[in-house]
N, C-alpha and C positions, 0 to 999 in steps of 0.2 A: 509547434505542432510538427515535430517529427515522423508522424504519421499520424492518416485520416480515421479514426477508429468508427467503423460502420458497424451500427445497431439490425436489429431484423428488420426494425421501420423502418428502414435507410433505403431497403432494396423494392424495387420495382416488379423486379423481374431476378429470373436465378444468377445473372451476371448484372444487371443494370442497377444502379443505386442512385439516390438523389441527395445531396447534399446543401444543410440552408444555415441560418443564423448563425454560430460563432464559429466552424469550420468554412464555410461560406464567406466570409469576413477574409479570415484568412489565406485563403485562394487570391481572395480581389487584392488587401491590404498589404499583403507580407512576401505571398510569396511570387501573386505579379501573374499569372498564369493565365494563357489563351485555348482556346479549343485546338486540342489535340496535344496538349502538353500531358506528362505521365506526372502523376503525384504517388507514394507513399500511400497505400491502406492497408487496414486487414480488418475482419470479422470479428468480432467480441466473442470470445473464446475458439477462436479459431485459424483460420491462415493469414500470412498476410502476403502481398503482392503490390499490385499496380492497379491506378485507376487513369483511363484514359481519358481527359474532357472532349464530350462529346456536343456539348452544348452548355454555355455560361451564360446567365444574367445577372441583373442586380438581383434577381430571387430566389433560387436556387443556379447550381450545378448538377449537369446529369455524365454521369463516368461512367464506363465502359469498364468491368471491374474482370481481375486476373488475378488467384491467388494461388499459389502453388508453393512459399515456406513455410514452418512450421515456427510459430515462435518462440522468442525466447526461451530455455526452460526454467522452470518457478524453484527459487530458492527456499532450500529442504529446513524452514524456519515456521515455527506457530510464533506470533510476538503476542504474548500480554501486558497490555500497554496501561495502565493505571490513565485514565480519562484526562487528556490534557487540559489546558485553558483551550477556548473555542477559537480563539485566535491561534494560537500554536497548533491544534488537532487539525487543520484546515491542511497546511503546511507539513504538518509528521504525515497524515492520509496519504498526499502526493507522492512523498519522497518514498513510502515502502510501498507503494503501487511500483514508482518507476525502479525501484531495488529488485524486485521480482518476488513479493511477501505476498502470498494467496491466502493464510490463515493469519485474522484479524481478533482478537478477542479483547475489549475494552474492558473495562474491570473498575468498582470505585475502589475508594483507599481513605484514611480517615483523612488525608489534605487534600482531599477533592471536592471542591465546593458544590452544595448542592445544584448551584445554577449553572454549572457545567453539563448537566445533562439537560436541560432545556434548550440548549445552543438548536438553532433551526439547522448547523451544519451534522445534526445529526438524522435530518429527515434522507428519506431513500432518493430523492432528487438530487440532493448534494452531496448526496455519499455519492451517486454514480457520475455526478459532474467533477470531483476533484479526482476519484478514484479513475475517471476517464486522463484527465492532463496527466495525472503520473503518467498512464500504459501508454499514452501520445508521446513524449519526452522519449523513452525508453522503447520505443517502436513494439512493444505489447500488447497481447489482445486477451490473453487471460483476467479476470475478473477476480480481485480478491474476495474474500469472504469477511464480512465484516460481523461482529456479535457482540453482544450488547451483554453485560453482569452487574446488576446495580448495585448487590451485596456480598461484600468481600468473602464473609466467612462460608456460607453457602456454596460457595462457588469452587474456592479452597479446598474444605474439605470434601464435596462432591464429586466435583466436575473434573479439577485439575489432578488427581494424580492417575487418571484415565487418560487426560488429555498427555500426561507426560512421559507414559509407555512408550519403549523404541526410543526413546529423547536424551541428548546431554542436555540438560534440566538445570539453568541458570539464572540466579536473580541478578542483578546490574545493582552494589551496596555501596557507594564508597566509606573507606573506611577499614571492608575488612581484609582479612590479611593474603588473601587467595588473587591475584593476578588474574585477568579476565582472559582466557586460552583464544589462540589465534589460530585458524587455516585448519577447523576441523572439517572432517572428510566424512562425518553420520549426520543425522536430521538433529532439529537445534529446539530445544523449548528454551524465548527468553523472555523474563520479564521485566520490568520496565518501571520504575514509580515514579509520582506526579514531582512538581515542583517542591524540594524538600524531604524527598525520597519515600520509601515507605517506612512507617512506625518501627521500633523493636518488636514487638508484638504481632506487625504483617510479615516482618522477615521471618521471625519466627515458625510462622505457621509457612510460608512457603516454603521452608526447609523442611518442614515436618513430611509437606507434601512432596517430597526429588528434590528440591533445587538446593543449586549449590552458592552460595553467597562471592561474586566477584567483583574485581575493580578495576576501574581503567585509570589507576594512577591519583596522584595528587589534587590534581584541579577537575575540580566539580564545576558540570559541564549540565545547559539547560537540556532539555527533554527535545527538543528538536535538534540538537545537535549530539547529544549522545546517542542517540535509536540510531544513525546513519553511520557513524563513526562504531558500533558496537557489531548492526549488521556484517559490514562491511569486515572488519577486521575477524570475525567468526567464520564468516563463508566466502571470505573472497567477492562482493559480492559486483563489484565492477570487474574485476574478471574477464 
């Protein structure tokens, strides 16, 4: 927890916040802290600064809050992600929260198992608990957006070539013969498919829709490690 990410419930007062359970933990556990020591916060969608302990117990922490930077700013990417395994999605969540990814668009795909979408990690609790540790790692308070598409072709032909306006418009294929483009400098549509990639028939039509079919080389690479590795090398995004 690189920083303490404070909710509205968090605040007391227009500067006072309270802090309890797994931030709480970490105060006592990790990072060792006494009354009047400065911690790392910032507001969910808003600044980030210092909190001052003003008082600690085993039950809560009460901070004395100061915010005055503005954070990070959010990388110019929409990711369409084909619905991972519930165990991988957990982990892909974190890493493009702490990348700087605010447009989230989940998407099925014919190798997405239906019990993928039953995962409990897709309830609003745990979307805003995993999507919280990214923007903590990465000192963040911007809040991605996360959306939900359970049907591929609906979406495609609807949704998506609206969403891809203004966008370099890229599917992730390997295979085809186009090089994945590195260190562009305009906004990014990318898309993403599950374990096994997506069909002939989904590239297909997402070509139909803007995108352009690239590859990052030889070795096929799992879904939690190409999303990070594709960001990254598109937008700079450790930068």
């Amino acid at each position: 927890m690189n920083l303490a990410l404070l909710f509205e419930e968090d605040f007391v007062t227009a500067d006072r916040a309270v802090l309890t359970g797994r931030r709480l933990s970490h105060l006592h556990e990790v990072l060792k802290v006494t009354e009047g020591d400065l911690i790392p916060v910032g507001r969910v969608n808003g600044d980030i600064g210092t909190g001052r302990i003003v008082s600690l117990t085993s039950a809560q922490a009460d901070i004395l809050v100061d915010l005055a930077d503005p954070p990070p700013p959010p990388l110019p990417l929409t990711l369409i992600l084909a619905m991972p395994r519930p165990k991988m999605f957990r982990r892909v969540l974190q890493t493009c929260a702490t990348l700087g990814v605010k447009d989230i668009w989940l998407i099925n795909s014919y190798k997405v198992e239906k019990s993928f979408w039953q995962t409990p990690w897709l309830s609003d609790d745990n979307l805003r608990e995993n999507i919280t540790l990214g923007l903590e790692q990465a000192r963040d308070t911007i809040l991605p957006e996360v959306q939900t598409r359970k049907l591929f072709k609906p979406f495609v032909e609807d949704e998506l070539p609206t969403l891809l306006q203004g966008k370099r418009a890229l599917v992730a294929h390997p295979g085809t013969a186009t090089p994945c483009p590195a260190h562009l400098d305009q906004p990014v549509a990318l898309c993403v498919g599950p374990e096994g990639g997506f069909t002939p028939y989904e590239v297909g039509k997402l070509e139909e829709a803007g995108c352009e079919s690239v590859h990052l080389g030889p070795r096929i690479l799992r879904v939690e490690t190409a999303v990070p590795v594709l960001i990254s090398r598109l937008l700079d995004a450790c930068r």
